[in-house]
Steps between C-alpha positions, in 0.01 A plus 500: 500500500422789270634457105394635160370264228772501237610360184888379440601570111620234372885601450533530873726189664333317816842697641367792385124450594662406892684818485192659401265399750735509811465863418138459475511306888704782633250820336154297535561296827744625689406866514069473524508252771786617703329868507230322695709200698590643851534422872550645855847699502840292619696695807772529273599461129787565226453537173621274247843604283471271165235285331593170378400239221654126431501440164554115474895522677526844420467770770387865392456780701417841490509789816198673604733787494496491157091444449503837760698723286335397138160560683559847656753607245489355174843333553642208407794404649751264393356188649159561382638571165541117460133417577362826290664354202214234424215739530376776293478871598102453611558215692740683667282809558202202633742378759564878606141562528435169677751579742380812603132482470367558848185319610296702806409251735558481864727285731160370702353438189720271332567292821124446517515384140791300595367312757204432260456185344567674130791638644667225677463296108708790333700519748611153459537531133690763489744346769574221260653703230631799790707349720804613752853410355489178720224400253228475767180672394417840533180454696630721807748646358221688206285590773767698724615665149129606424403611854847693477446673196107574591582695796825709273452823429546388154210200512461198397727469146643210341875674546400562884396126523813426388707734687358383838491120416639405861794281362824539363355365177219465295493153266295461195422116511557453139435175494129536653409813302610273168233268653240758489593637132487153358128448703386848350637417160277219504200719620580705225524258209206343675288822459625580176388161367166584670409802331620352160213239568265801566641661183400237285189410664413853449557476108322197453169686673562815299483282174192290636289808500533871297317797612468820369499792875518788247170574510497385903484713764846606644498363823842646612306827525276651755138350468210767442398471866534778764494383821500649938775368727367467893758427775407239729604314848458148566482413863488098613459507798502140530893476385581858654586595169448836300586595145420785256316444175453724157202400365455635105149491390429519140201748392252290344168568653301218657684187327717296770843519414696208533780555804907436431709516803896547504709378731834621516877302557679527810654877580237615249175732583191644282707716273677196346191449285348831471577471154287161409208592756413814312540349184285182573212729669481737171380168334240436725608328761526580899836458628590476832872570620588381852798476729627230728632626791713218608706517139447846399754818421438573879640164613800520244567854644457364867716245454731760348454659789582272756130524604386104395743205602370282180514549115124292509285364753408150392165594591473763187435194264205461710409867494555623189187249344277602770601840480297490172208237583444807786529719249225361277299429808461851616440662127208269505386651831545817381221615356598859374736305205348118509211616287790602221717167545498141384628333727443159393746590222793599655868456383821563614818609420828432724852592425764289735387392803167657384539233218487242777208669621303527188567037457395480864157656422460313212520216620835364608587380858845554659666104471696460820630140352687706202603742725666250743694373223601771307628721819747249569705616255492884528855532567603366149166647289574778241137551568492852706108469558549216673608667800163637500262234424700294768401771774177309425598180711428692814203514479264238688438261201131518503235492204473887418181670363634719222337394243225765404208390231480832417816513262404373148815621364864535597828678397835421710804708384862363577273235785737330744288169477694165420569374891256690642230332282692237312326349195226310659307849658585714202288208313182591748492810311223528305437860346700635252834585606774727293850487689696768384937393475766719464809369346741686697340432825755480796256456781226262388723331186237426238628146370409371843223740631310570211584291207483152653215603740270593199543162371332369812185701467209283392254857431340476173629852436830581547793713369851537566636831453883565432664852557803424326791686685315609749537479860311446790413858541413563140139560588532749761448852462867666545545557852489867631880632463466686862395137650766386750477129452808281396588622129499206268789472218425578169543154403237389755267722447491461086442666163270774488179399611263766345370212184427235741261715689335510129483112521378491839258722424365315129489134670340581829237671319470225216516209772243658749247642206548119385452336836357722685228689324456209251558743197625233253637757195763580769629147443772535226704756676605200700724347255830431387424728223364800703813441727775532175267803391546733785838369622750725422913523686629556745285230678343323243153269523392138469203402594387071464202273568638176577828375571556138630731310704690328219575810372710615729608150648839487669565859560343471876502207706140315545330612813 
């Protein structure tokens, strides 16, 4: 399930807040996941006249005929009337939009996805709150709507969904979505409580210690550096696998430059990081930019395409570590750049599923035991990354070699860590770490995949980072407007990105000068004080040293 971090002001009835978030479950669950959910077309189908919802013993009910005409003409006829009543003019123009947003995607493509083990859990889901009028769930009944709106003229739409649901009647199951709103209420409160703790934790490090940056270097802009970009190809033949690298080399004669690689989340490719790469190599550092094949912007677009029949192999949490130990391997073969590299020093960044990379090389091992338990319950978790990390239970469960010496220094952004690694191999990690949170993270939430997991971390350094209102693509460069991949709402996707880039940019540099290239007067910027300095709205910045269990006792359940 896919939902926006949010706070309830306090005037607003637990009535009110239900209201409120049923919308929330219709926009942010209903529409993302059914745009993807579909399966092999029925030999014949009718589309569904009214939509239904129980309200304790009260029936309402609404046509589709009436959805159809405010979505295609702006009307609102006498029965919707009733319903538009308790909504304001933009919500109103959001469920017009929402109805008609088409998502390009083909009919072979979202079977395969159906049939895929990510699929069949949404699927599920969904069925529990979408259900025929019988009050059976909507399993079969989504995935001959989707299918049937996929192969339209018009595409696959919400409205078309709707109008080809292949019953009489579509049924809201109030009672289970009220389920779900009181479980993400909790969440919420949950987080909120979280990043309070982090709040105050900040202030008490900002009084511990005063420093003057005015007459610091700026790090949010461009080091003095210039630096040559080579384009490479990485060919193991030993896993038949082949990937392209950009390799930025910083100009600075005969000294060895330390090496940063970046590893990208899933759907992602080189350009997602342009941005940080050139700014870490005009300080002096190499930086090498690589993509993963098996989770790349090619897969996403081949599953798109109907061309893969999985979201992710299991085997890419394999890959994606070696991918980089080959990496590392052949620069030091390479003689034409090895004599300008460090690579004994070598850090890495990972965004994602890149941010489970970058833990795996430093040192943590995939727990199978935590996994076991914690995918028994994927059909109730609010936790969307779990459908990924559980892909993980596929694979043989064998001791792994991903560890790599080589990394003295690690930064995971938005990681999807805490069943994949659990607390006991995130403790094995013994260089400094920074995990980077974003408060409005839908996809890897950061009470539970970032927050919690850095109080398990045993490193002598470490720092939690806190992108308050971001998302989980607040990091990314903004995608390129002729791209054809699923668009992402506005509320997914975030606040204007453009001053977290700035952070990105400052504390990458700061932590890898620090750790990296042992330049101690780099230090300070990695401080609760440096943090409030440069943070500025919409996405504001915290940045902490230590947080403990006690602190945020009770708001997650002991693992």
């Amino acid at each position: 399930m896919i939902f926006e971090a949010v706070s309830f002001p306090n005037s607003r009835s637990l009535s009110a807040k239900r209201a409120w978030l049923t919308g929330k479950i219709t926009s942010q669950l209903l529409f993302p996941a059914a745009c993807l959910l579909v399966a092999f077309l029925p030999s014949k189908a009718w589309g569904a006249e009214r939509v239904y919802i129980n309200y304790g013993p009260v029936e309402f009910s609404l046509p589709i005929s009436s959805l159809t005409a405010y979505a295609k003409e702006g009307k609102i006829d006498s029965e919707l009337e009733i319903y538009a009543g308790y909504v304001n003019s933009k919500q109103l123009s959001q469920l017009r939009e929402a109805l008609l947003t088409r998502i390009d995607v083909t009919p072979v493509a979202t079977s395969q996805f159906l049939y895929s083990p990510i699929g069949e859990i949404l699927l599920r889901r969904l069925g529990e709150v979408i259900q025929t009028k019988a009050h059976q769930s909507g399993f079969y009944a989504l995935r001959s709507a989707l299918i049937l709106s996929a192969a339209s003229p018009e595409g696959l739409t919400l409205l078309n969904v709707l109008q080809k649901f292949p019953t009489y009647g579509i049924r809201l199951n109030s009672t289970r979505a009220f389920e779900i709103v009181d479980e993400l209420s909790r969440v919420i409160q949950q987080t909120e409580k979280a990043i309070a703790a982090i709040e105050k934790q900040s202030s008490t490090e900002i009084n511990a210690k005063s420093v003057n940056f005015s007459q610091m270097i700026d790090l949010r802009q461009s080091g003095p550096i210039s630096f040559t970009k080579k384009s490479l190809v990485m060919n193991d033949a030993k896993r038949d696998r082949s990937f392209p690298v950009d390799l930025y080399l910083p100009d600075i004669g005969r000294q060895h430059a330390p090496v940063i690689v970046i590893s990208h989340g899933f759907g992602n490719d080189r350009s997602t990081f342009i941005y940080l790469a050139e700014h870490l190599v005009s300080y002096g550092f190499a930086v090498a930019v690589l993509e993963h094949p098996g989770s790349n912007a090619k897969q996403l677009q081949a599953i798109i395409n109907g061309l893969a029949n999985e979201v992710v192999p299991p085997k890419e949490f394999v890959d994606r570590p070696l991918d980089i130990k080959y990496l590392l391997n052949q620069l030091e073969r390479d003689f034409s750049v090895n004599d300008r590299l460090n690579l004994q020093q070598v850090g890495v960044i990972g965004q994602s599923f890149g941010g489970y990379t970058a833990l795996a090389l430093a040192g943590a091992e995939i727990n199978f035991d935590q996994l076991a338990k914690d995918c028994l319950k994927l059909d109730n978790t609010l936790n969307l990354s779990l459908l990924l990390q559980c892909r993980a239970v596929e694979l043989h469960q064998a001791k792994f070699d991903l560890h790599d010496s080589r990394i003295k220094a690690a930064i995971a952004i938005n990681p999807i860590d805490s069943s994949i690694y659990g607390a006991t191999e995130l403790a094995k990690i013994n260089v400094p770490v920074m995990l980077v949170a974003s408060s409005a993270d839908t996809i890897a939430p950061p009470l539970l995949e970032q927050i919690q997991p850095f109080t398990w971390l045993t490193a002598k350094e470490k720092y939690l980072v806190l992108l308050k209102q971001g998302t989980h693509f607040s990091t990314l460069a903004k995608p390129d407007p002729n791209s054809t991949f699923i668009p992402l709402s506005p509320d997914t996707l975030g606040p204007d990105p453009t001053g977290t880039y700035t952070y990105m940019k400052a504390l990458s540099t700061a932590f890898f000068q620090t750790h990296l290239s042992n330049n101690s007067e780099y230090s300070p910027y990695l401080s609760a004080g440096y943090a409030q300095l440069i943070s500025q709205e919409p996405i504001s910045l915290i940045l902490i040293k230590s947080l403990t269990p006690n602190q945020i006792d009770g708001l997650v359940e002991t693992p």
